[in-house]
C-alpha positions as CSV (number, residue, x, y, z in Angstrom):
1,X,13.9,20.2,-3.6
2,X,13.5,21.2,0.1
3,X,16.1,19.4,2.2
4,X,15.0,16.7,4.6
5,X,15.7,17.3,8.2
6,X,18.1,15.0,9.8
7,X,17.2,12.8,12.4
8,X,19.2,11.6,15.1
9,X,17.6,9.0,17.0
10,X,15.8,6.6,15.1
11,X,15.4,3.0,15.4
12,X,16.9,0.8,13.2
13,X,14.1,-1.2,11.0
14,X,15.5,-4.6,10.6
15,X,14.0,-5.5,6.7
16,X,15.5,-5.2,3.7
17,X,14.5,-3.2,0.3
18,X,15.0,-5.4,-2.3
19,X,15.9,-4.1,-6.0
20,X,13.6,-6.1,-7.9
21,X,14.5,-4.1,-11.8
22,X,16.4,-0.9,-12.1
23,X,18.2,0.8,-15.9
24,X,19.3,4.1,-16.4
25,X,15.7,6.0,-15.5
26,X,13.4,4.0,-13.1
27,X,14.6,1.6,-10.1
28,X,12.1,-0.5,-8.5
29,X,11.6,-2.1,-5.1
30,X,9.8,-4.7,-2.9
31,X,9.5,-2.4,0.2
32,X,9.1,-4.0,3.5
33,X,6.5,-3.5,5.7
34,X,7.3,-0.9,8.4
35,X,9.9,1.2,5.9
36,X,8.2,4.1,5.1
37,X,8.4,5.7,1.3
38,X,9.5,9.0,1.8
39,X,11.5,10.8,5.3
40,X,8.4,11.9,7.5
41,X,8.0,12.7,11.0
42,X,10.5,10.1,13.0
43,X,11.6,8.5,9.9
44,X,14.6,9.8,7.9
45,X,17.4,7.7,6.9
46,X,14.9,4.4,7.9
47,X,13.2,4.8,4.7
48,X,13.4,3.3,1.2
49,X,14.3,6.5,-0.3
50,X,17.2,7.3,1.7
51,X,18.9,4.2,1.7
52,X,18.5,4.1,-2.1
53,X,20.2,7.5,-2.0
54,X,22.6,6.5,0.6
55,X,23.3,3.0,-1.9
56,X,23.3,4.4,-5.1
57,X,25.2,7.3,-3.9
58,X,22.8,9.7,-6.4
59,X,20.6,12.3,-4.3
60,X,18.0,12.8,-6.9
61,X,16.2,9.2,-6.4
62,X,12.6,10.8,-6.3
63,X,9.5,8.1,-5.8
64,X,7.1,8.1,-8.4
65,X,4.4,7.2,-6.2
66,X,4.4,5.7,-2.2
67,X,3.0,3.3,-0.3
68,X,2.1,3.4,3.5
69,X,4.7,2.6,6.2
70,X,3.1,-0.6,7.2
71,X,2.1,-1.4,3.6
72,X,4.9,-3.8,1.7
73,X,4.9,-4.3,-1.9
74,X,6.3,-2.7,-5.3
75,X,7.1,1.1,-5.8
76,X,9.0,3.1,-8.4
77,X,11.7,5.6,-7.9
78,X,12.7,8.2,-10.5
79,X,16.6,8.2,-10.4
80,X,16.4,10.6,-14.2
81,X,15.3,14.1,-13.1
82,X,14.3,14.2,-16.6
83,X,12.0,11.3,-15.9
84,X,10.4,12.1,-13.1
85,X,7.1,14.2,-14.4
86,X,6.6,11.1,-17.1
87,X,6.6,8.8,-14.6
88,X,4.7,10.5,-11.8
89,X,1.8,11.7,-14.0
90,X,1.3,7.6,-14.8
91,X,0.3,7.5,-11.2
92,X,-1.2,10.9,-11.0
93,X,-3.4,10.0,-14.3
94,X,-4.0,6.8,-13.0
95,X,-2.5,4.4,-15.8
96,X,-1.2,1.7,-14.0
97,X,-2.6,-1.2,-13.0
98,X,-2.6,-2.1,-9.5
99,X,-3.3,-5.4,-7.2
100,X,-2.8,-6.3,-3.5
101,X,-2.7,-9.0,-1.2
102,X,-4.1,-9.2,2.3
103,X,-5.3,-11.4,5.1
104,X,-8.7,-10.9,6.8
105,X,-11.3,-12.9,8.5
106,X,-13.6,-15.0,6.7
107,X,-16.5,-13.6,8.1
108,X,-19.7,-12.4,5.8
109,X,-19.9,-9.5,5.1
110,X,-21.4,-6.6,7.2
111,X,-23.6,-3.7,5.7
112,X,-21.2,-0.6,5.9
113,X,-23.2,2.4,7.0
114,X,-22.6,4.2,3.6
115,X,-21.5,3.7,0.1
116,X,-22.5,0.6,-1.8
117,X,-21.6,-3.1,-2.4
118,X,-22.4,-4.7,-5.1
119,X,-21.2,-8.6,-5.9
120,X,-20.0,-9.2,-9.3
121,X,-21.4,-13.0,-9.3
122,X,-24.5,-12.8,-7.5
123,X,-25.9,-14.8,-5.2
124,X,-21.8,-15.5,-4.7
125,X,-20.8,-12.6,-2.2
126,X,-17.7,-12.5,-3.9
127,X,-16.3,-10.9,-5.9
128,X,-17.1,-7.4,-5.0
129,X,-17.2,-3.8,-5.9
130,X,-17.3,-1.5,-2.8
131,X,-17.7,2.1,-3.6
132,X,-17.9,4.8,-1.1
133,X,-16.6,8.4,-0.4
134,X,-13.8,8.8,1.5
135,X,-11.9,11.1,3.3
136,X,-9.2,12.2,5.2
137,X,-8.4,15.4,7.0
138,X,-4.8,16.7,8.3
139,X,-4.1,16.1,11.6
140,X,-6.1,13.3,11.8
141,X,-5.1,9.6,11.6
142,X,-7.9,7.6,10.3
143,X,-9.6,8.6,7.1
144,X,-13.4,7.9,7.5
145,X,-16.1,7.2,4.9
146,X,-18.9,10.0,4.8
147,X,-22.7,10.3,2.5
148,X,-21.6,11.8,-0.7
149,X,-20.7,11.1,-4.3
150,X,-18.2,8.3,-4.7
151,X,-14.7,9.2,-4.8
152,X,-13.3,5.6,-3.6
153,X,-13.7,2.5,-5.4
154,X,-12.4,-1.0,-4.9
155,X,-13.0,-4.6,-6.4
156,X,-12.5,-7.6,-3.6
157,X,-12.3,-11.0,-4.3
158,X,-12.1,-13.5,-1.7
159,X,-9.0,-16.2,-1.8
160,X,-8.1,-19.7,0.3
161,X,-7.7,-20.2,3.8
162,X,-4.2,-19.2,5.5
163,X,-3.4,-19.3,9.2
164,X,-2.2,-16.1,10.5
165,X,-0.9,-15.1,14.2
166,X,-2.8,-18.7,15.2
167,X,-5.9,-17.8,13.4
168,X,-7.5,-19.3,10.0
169,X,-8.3,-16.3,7.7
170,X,-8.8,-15.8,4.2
171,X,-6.3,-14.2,1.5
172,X,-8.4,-11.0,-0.4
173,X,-7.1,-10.1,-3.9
174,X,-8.1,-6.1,-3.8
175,X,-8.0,-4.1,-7.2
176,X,-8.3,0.2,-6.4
177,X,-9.7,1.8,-9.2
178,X,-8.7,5.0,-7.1
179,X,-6.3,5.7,-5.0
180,X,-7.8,7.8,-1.8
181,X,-5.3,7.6,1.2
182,X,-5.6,4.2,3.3
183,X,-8.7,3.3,0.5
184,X,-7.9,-0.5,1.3
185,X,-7.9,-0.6,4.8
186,X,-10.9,1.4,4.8
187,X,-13.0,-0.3,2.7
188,X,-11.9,-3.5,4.6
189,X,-12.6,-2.1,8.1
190,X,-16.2,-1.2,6.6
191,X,-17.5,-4.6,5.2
192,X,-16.3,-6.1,8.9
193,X,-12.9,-7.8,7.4
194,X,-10.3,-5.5,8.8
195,X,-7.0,-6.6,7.7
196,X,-4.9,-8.6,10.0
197,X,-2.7,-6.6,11.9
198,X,-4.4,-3.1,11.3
199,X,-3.5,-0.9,14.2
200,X,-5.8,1.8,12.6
201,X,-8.9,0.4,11.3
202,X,-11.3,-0.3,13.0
203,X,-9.6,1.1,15.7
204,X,-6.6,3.1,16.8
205,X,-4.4,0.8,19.1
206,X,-1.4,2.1,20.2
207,X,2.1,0.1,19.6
208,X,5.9,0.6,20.5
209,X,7.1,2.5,17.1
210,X,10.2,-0.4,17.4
211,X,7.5,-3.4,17.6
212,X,8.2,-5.0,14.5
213,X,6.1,-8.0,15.4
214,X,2.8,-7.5,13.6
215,X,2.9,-6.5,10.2
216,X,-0.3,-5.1,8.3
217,X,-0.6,-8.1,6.2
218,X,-1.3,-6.1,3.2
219,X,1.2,-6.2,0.0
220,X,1.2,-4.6,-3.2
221,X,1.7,-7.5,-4.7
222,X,1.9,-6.1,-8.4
223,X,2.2,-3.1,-10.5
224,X,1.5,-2.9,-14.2
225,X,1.7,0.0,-16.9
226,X,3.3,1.0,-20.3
227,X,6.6,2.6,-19.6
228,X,6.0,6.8,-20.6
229,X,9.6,6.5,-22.1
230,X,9.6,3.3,-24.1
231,X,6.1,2.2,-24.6
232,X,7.3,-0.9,-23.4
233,X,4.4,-3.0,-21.4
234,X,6.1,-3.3,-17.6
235,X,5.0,-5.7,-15.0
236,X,6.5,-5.8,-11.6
237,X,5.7,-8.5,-8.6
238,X,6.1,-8.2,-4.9
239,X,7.5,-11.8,-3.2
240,X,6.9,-10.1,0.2
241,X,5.4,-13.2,1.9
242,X,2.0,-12.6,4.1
243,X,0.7,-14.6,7.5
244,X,4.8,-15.5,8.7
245,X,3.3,-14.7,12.3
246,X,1.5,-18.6,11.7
C-alpha cells in the first residue's frame, strides 16, 4: 500500500469517532461530520482511518467504503487483509442497503433542468424517485447533472418539521440506489431543497477549513448487508444527531 504523506500542520477536528461494533475482521464507526474517511490533501492523521490506526495500533485498517468529509454516519473498516476484497466488493457490487438523514427546506419542489422525478404516491409529492446522470470531473469541485442515460438514482421521502440554525425545515429520509460521488447533495440541490449547511450545492461558498460551526446536516444514518464471511444479516445505526445549530 503506497504510504501516506505526513502532514505537519493540521488543525485539530474536535469530534469523536465512535466504535459502534468491531470482532476480529470488520470495525465499524459513527464518523463525525468534518473527519474525513481516508488521509487526502490537508487531512492526515485528522481522519477516521488514522486514528483507528493510531488506536488500535494495527496499520492495515483499510475502509471498505467512505463517506465525504462533511458527511457523518456509519462506515466499515477492514482490519483482516484477508477480508478486505470480500468486504469491499459488497460496496463495489452494490449489496448493501443504505439510508440517510438530512435537513432541507420544506419548499415544493422545483423542476430540475434534467433527469426525471417521479412521486411514488401521486398526487402526494412525496415520496420520490429522482433519477438523473451525473457527473463529476477531476479537478473540479462540484459534480453537475448533464442529458444522458441515468447513472444516478435516489428515492426521497419527506419527514417532520425540525428547527435548524433558527430556521423550520424538514427531515428527508434519502435511499441511493447508486452511489455517484456527492449523488445526495446533488439530487437535493436540483429539486430546490439543498441540504442545510451545504457549502457546495447550489453554490460554492468559501469557509475557514477550522469552522466547525456548520455541519452538512446529512448522516448516514444506517447501513445494512449480509456479512461476505458469515452470512450473518448486519445492521448498523448512526446516533449522529442532526439540526444541534437550533
Amino acid at each position: 500500500m503506497k504510504p501516506h504523506r505526513w502532514v505537519t500542520d493540521e488543525p485539530v477536528i474536535p469530534f469523536e469517532c465512535n466504535v459502534i461494533y468491531e470482532d476480529a475482521g470488520i470495525i465499524v464507526v459513527d464518523k463525525p461530520h468534518f473527519l474525513a474517511t481516508t488521509p487526502r490533501g490537508m487531512w492526515y492523521r485528522q481522519t477516521a482511518l488514522i486514528r483507528l490506526r493510531e488506536r488500535y495500533g494495527e496499520p492495515d485498517i483499510t475502509p471498505a467504503h467512505r463517506l465525504d468529509r462533511l458527511t457523518a454516519g456509519v462506515v466499515v473498516f477492514v482490519r483482516d487483509p484477508a477480508l478486505r476484497r470480500a468486504y469491499q466488493m459488497l460496496f463495489q457490487e452494490r449489496r448493501t442497503r443504505k439510508v440517510y438523514e438530512c435537513l432541507a427546506p420544506c419548499a415544493p419542489v422545483v423542476r430540475p433542468e434534467t433527469g426525471t422525478v417521479a412521486p411514488l404516491a401521486p398526487p402526494r409529492p412525496f415520496p420520490l424517485v429522482r433519477r438523473s446522470h451525473i457527473v463529476k470531473d477531476r479537478g473540479r469541485l462540484q459534480a453537475y447533472e448533464i442529458p444522458g442515460a441515468v447513472n444516478a438514482e435516489t428515492v426521497i421521502e419527506r419527514g417532520g418539521l425540525v428547527r435548524s440554525a433558527g430556521e423550520q425545515v424538514c427531515r428527508y429520509t434519502l435511499r441511493p440506489r447508486t452511489g455517484k460521488t456527492h449523488q445526495l447533495r446533488v439530487h437535493m440541490a436540483s429539486l430546490g431543497l439543498p441540504i442545510v449547511g451545504d457549502d457546495l450545492y447550489p453554490n460554492i461558498e468559501t469557509r475557514a477549513y477550522d469552522d466547525f460551526s456548520r455541519p452538512l446536516e446529512l448522516v448516514a444514518r444506517s447501513l445494512e448487508f449480509d456479512d461476505p464471511v458469515t452470512g450473518e444479516p448486519r445492521r448498523f445505526v448512526s446516533r449522529v444527531p442532526l439540526g444541534l445549530n437550533g
